[in-house]
VOGU-3710 file (C-alpha; in Angstrom, 3 decimals, decimal comma):
1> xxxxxxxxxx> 0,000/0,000/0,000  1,385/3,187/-0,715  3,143/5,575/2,103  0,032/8,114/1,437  -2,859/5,793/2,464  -0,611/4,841/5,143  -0,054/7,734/6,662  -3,732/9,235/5,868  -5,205/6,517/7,545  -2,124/6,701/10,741
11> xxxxxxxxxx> -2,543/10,563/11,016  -5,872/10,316/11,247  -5,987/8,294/13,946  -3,877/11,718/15,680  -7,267/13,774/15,295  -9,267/11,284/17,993  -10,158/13,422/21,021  -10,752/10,034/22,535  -8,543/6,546/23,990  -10,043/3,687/23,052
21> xxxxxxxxxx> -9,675/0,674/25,284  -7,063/-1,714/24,794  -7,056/-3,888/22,033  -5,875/-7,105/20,438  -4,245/-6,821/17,400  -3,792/-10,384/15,282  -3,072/-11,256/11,786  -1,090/-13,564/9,368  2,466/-13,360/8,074  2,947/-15,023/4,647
31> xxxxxxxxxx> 6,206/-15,828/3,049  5,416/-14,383/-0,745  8,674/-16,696/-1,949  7,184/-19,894/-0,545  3,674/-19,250/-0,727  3,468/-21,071/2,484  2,620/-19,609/6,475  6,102/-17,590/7,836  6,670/-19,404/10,705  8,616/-18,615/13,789
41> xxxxxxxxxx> 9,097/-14,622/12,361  9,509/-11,779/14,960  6,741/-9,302/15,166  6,478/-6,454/17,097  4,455/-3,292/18,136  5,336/0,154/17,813  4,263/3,318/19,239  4,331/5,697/17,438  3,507/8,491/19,929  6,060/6,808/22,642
51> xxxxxxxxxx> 9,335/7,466/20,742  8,845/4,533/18,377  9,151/2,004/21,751  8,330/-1,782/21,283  5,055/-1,895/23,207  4,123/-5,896/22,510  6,097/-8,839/21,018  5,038/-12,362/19,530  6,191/-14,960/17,211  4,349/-16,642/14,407
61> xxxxxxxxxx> 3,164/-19,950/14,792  3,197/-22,904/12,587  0,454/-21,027/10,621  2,016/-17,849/10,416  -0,735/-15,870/13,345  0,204/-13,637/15,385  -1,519/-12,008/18,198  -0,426/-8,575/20,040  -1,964/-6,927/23,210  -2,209/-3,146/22,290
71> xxxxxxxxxx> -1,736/-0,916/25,609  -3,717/2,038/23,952  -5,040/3,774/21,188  -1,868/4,032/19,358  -1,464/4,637/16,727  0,862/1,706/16,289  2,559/0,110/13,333  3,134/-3,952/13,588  6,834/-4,235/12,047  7,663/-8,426/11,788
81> xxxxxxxxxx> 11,027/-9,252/10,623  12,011/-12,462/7,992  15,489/-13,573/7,816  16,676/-10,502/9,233  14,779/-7,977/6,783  11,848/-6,114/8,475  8,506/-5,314/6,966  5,984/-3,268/8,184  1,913/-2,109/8,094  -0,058/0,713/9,753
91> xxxxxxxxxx> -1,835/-1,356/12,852  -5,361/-2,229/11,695  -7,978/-0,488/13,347  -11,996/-1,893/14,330  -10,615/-5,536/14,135  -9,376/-5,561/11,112  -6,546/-8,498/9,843  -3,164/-7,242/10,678  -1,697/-9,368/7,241  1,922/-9,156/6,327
101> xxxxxxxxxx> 3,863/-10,199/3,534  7,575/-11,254/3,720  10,141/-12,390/1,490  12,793/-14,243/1,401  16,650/-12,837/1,763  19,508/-13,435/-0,636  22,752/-11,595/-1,360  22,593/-11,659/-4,944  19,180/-12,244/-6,596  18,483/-12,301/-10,125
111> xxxxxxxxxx> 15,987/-9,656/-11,451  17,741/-6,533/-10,202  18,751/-4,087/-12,647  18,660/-0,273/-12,345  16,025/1,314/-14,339  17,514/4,680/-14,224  20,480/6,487/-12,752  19,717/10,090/-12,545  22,902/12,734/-11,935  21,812/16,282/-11,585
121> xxxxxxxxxx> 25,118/18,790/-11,908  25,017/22,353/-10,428  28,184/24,776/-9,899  28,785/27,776/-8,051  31,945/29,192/-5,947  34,521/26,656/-6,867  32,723/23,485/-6,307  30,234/21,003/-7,948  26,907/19,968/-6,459  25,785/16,494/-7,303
131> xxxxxxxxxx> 22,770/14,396/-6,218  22,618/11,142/-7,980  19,549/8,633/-7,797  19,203/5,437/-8,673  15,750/3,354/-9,215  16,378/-0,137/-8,608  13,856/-2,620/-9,475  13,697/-6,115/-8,233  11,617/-8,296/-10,342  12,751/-11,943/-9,097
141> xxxxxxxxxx> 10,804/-14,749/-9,615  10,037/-15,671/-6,844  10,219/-13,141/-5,186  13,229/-12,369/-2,612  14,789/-9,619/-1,191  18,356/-8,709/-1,909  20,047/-7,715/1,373  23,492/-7,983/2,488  26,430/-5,550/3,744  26,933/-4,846/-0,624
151> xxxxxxxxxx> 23,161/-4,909/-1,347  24,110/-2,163/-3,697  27,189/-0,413/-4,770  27,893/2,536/-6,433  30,616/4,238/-7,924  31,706/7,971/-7,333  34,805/10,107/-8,489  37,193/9,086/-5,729  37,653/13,109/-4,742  33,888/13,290/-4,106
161> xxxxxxxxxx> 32,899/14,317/-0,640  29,354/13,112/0,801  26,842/15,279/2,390  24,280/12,808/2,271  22,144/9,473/1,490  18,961/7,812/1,578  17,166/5,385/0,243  13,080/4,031/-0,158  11,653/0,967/-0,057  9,182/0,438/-2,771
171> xxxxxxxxxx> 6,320/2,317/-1,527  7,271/3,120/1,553  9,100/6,135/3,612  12,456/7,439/2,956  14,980/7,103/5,297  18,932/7,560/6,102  20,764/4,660/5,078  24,063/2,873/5,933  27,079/3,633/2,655  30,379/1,816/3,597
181> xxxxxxxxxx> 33,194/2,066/1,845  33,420/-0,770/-0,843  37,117/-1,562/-2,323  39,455/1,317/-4,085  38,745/5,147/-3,255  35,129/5,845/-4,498  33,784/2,774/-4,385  30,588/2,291/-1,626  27,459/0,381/-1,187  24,675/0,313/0,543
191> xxxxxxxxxx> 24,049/-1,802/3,672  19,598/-1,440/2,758  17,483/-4,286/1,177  15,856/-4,373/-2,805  12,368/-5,834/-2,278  10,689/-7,060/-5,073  8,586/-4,424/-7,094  5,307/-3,474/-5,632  3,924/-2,853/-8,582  5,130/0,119/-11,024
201> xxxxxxxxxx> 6,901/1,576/-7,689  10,577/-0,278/-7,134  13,546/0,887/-4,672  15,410/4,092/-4,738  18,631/5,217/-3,698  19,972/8,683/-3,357  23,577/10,276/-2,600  24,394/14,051/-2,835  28,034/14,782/-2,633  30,237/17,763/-3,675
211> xxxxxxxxxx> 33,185/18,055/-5,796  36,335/20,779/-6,157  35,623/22,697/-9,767  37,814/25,239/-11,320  34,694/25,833/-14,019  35,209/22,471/-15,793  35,237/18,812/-14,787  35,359/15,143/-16,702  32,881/12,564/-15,008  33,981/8,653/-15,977
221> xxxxxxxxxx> 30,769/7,125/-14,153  30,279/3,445/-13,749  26,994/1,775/-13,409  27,571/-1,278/-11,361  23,971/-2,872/-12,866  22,602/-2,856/-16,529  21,269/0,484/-16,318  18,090/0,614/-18,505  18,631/5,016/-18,399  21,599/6,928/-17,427
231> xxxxxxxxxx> 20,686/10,813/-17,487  22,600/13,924/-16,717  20,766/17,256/-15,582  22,168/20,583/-15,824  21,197/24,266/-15,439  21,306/26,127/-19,238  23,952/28,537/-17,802  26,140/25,348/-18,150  28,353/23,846/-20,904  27,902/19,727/-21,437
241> xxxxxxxxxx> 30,588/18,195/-23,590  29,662/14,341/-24,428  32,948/12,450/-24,310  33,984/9,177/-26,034  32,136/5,822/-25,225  28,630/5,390/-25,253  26,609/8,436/-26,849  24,457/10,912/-25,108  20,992/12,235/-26,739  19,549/15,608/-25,727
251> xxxxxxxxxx> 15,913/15,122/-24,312  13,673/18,039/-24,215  12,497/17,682/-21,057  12,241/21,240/-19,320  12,926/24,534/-21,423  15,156/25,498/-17,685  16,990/22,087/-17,920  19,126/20,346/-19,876  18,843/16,680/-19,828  21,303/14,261/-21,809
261> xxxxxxxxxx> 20,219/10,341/-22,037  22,137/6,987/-22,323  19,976/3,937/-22,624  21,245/0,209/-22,075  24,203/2,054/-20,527  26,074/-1,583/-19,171  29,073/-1,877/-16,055  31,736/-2,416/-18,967  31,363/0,792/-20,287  33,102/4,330/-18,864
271> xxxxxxxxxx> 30,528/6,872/-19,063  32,437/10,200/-19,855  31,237/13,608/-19,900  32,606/17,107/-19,250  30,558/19,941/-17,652  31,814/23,524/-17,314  30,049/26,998/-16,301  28,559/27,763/-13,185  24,606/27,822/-12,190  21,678/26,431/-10,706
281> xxxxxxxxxx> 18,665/24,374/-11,558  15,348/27,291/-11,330  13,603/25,344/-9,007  10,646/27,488/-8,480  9,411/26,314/-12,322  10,432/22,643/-12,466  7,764/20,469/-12,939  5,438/23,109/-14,652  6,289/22,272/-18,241  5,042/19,328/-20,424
291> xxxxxxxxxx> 4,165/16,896/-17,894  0,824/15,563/-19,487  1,156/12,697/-16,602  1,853/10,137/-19,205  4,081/7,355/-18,672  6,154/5,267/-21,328  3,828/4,150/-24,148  0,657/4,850/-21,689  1,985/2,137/-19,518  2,806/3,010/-15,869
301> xxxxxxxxxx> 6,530/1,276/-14,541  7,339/0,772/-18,220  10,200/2,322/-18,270  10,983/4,825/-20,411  10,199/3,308/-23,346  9,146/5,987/-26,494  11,230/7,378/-29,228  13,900/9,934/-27,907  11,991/12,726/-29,651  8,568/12,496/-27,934
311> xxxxxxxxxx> 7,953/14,755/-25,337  8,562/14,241/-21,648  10,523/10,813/-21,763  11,785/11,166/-18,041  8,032/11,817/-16,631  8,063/8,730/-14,671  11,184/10,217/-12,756  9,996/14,246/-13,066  9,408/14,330/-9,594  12,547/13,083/-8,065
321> xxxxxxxxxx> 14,706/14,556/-10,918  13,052/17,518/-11,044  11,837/17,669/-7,803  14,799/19,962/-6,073  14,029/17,841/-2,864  16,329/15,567/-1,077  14,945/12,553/1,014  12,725/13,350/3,538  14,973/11,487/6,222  11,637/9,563/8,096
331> xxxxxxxxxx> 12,891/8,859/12,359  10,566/6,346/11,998  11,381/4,561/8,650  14,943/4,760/9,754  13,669/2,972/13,205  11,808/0,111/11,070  14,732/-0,865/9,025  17,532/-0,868/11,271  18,707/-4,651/11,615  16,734/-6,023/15,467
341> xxxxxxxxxx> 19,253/-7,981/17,603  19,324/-11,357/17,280  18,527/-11,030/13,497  18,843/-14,142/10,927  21,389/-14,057/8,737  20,375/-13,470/5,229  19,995/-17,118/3,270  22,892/-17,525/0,754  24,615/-14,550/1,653  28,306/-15,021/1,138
351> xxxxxxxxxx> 31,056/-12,228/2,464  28,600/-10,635/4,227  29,122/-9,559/8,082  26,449/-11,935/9,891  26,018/-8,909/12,089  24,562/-5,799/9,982  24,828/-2,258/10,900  21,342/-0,956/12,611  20,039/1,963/10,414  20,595/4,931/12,351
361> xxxxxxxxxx> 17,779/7,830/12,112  18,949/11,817/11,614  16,117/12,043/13,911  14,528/10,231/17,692  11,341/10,922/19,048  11,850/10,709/22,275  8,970/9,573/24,231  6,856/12,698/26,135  8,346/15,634/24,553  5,505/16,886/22,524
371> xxxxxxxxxx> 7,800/19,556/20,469  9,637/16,598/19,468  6,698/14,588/18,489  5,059/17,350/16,281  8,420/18,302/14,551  8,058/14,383/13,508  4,830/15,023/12,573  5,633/17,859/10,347  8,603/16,829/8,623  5,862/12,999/7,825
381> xxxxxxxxxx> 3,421/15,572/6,331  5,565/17,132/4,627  6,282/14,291/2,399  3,214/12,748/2,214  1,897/16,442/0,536  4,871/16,442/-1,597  3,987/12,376/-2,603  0,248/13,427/-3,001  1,042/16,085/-5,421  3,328/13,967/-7,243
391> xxxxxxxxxx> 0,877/11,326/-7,719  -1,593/13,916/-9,191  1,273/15,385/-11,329  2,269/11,895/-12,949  -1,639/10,808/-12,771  -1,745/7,943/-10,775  -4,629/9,029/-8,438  -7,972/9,656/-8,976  -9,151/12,841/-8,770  -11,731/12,007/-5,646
401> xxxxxxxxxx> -9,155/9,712/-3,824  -6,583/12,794/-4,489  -9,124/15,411/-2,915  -10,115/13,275/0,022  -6,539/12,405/1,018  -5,311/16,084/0,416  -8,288/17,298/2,676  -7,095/15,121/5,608  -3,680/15,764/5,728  -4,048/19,579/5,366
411> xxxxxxxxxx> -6,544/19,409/8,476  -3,904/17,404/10,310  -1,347/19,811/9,235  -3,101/22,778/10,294  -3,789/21,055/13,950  0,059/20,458/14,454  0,945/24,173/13,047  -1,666/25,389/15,657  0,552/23,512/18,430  3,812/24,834/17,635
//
């Protein structure tokens, strides 16, 4: 279910003027590699109002049930973790069937590609600003989840400095991620799990980091996955140069951008390019020209599949690429995905520590500081208005599912503007 619904249906839950009694919560986890009950999986409650503290714990049985003693009202999310990989729902309310799909966990899984890697370039006062992202897709059959210490590696010129990273589970909240160093200068990967596709939405990566420019630098990027798309975003005010190797196309995406495409771009090849100039991407207009919320040949998640000289090939991506917004870095997405103790180590993972770094947040909750609990309310709306009006931008919400959810969050968000 996508983060929106989530969160409409969690925030709500904030506008009770009411506790209700305590409840049991109960459900089934189902292994979606097996097809058969997850047995013997970890699940626990979370508070979200208590500085995401584990309120309740079970195990599944031989069926895959579960059954959790809620202490309150919540709101509460039910996280259960499979071979070391968590997964998570909203806590059903009036009753309702807690179910929760897991997969399995390998190191390497076939069915992972990269569908694009996005690099936008801006310059100003002697240095290079780059965020990169990267949408993975996992379409194993059967489905399992790619996790280890490498579950994907990137790299970056070896003189780059990082200022940040994030990642996104497909459909689900952004969050700070783990990057480790990964063999000779510039190489890293990410310590975060690929989940199979949910649908057109698959798993995204991000990583901004800086370079030293004396108004022109070569890139020689690698992609370390068939890459379906490999684009490069500039501001006008700057020069790009295509070098040798495989050959950029202009797209007209934006009349305030320019955008330069590689397709099939493949890990043998060195990627060269040469940007000079100085400038930055007009954010203020981005997004406002010649989205007609069409995806590749009317398909949604089909890549970006029509002729380079049709409008708006990257429209899938406008609202990342274009976006001019960095991760939303979610305290309690970051919470959810950092490794429990005591966790399984991932099935046919080889080279891999059998103890992975825990996610660590940018941001706690603590529990009973209410300043601290409605900034993490904020910064949650925040993104779910940005995702809403993304959705409506690349058309995949209805117009009266669109209004409704809009409605509700900008009631919740005037409620925790009214506390500050």
């Amino acid at each position: 279910m996508r983060s929106i619904r989530f969160f409409a249906s969690t925030l709500g839950i904030l506008l009770a003027a009411s506790l209700a009694h305590a409840a049991t919560l109960s459900g089934t986890v189902t292994n979606k590699t097996t097809g058969k009950p997850a047995a013997g999986d970890s699940v626990v409650l979370v508070d979200v109002q208590a500085g995401m503290a584990e309120v309740a714990k079970a195990t599944t049985n031989a069926s895959g049930h579960y059954s959790l003693n809620a202490p309150g009202s919540g709101p509460y999310l039910i996280r259960v973790t499979h071979q070391g990989a968590g997964y998570f729902i909203a806590a059903p309310q009036n009753g309702g069937p807690g179910d929760i799909p897991v997969y399995d966990v390998a190191a390497k899984v076939q069915g992972v590609r990269i569908e694009a890697d996005v690099v936008e370039v801006e310059a100003d006062n002697g240095q290079l600003k780059i965020d990169e992202r990267f949408f993975v897709h996992n379409t194993s059959s059967p489905p399992i989840t790619q996790w280890s210490q490498h579950s994907f590696s990137i790299v970056l010129p070896s003189e780059a400095v990082i200022t940040d990273t994030g990642a996104q589970r497909p459909g689900g909240l952004p969050t700070s991620t783990k990057l480790d160093p990964d063999g000779p200068a510039g190489h890293y990967s990410f310590n975060f799990p690929i989940q199979p596709d949910q649908g057109d939405k698959d798993t995204i990566f991000q990583i901004g980091y800086t370079l030293p420019y004396s108004g022109s630098y070569t890139f020689h990027s690698h992609v370390t996955l068939p890459a379906d798309n490999f684009a490069v975003l500039l501001p006008k005010s700057m020069t790009f140069t295509a070098g040798s190797g495989p050959q950029f196309q202009s797209v007209q995406e934006d009349p305030n951008v320019q955008t330069f495409l590689i397709r099939n771009a493949q890990p043998s090849q060195d990627i060269a390019f040469t940007v000079s100039g100085n400038g930055a991407i007009p954010r203020d207009q981005q997004g406002q020209q010649g989205n007609s919320g069409q995806v590749a040949n009317g398909q949604p998640g089909g890549g970006i599949g029509a002729p380079i000289n049709t409008p708006d090939p990257l429209s899938k991506y406008k609202w990342w690429i274009l976006g001019g917004l960095a991760l939303i870095l979610a305290a309690a997405a970051a919470f959810l995905l950092r490794k429990p103790e005591g966790a399984v180590q991932p099935a046919g993972a080889t080279g891999a520590s059998a103890a992975m770094p825990a996610y660590t947040p940018t941001a706690t909750v603590p529990g009973g500081l209410p300043a601290a609990k409605n900034a993490a309310l904020l910064s949650a709306l925040k993104e779910e208005l940005f995702s809403l009006e993304s959705e409506k931008l690349s058309g995949t919400i209805q117009p009266e599912e669109y209004a409704t959810v809009k409605a509700a969050l900008e009631t919740v968000l005037k409620r925790a503007l009214n506390r500050k």
